[in-house]
N, C-alpha and C positions, 0 to 999 in steps of 0.2 A: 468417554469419561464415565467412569464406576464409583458410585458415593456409597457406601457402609455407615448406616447409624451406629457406634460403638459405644457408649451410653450417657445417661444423663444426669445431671444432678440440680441440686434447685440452683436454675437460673445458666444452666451451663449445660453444655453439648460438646462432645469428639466425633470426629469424623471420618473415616478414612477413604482415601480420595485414591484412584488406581487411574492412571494415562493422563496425570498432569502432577507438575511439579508447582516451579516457580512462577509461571506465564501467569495464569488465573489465579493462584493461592497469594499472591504478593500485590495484587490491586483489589484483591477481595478481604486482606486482611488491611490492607492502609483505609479502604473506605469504612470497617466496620470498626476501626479504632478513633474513626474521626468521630462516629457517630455515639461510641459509650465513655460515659462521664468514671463509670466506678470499677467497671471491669477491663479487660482486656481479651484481644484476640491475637492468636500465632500461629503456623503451622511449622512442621518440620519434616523434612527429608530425611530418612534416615541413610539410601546409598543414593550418590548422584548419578549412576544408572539405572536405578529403578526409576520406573514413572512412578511412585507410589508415594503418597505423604498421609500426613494426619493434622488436621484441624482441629484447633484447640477455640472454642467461643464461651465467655466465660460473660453473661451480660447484670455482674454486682448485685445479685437480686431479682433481675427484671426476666423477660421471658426472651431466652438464647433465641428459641426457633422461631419465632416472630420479629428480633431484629433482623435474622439473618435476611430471613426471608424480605420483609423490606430492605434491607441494603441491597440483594440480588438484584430489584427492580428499578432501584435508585441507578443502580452500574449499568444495569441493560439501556436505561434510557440516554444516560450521560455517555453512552461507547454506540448507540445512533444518534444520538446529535454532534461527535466527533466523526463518525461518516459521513454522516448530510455536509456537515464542513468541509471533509476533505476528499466529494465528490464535486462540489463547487468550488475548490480550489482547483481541483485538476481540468475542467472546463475553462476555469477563469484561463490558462494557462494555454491553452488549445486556440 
């Protein structure tokens, strides 16, 4: 995965994302929309064979790159504590 910073405004960041689509861009836009009260975040596909999107983080004022960046860390932890689960699910099972 390839991230392009394509520019900023106050309170708001584009992004352009190259060898991912919807996988990563659609659980990192639901968690980052949970998270802002004023703004909004989306990405968009422009062809569905291209790997290539753009992220739109829009954070009402506040500072984009530092939500972003905390919600990244917030995902990464809550997608290992769904692993540590469903590696003890798979033992329980065994």
């Amino acid at each position: 995965m390839r991230i392009v910073y394509k520019e900023t405004g106050r309170g708001s960041i584009v992004l352009e994302v190259y060898g991912e689509t919807h996988t990563v861009l659609n659980l990192l836009t639901s968690y980052l929309n949970t998270k802002l009260v004023e703004g909004y975040s989306a990405y968009r596909v422009e062809h569905p064979l291209k790997q290539e999107a753009t992220l739109y983080i829009n954070a009402g004022g506040g500072d984009a790159k530092k939500l972003l960046l905390e919600t990244v860390r917030v995902l990464i932890k809550d997608l290992e504590l769904l692993r540590e689960k469903l590696d003890k699910a798979v033992e329980d099972l065994a």
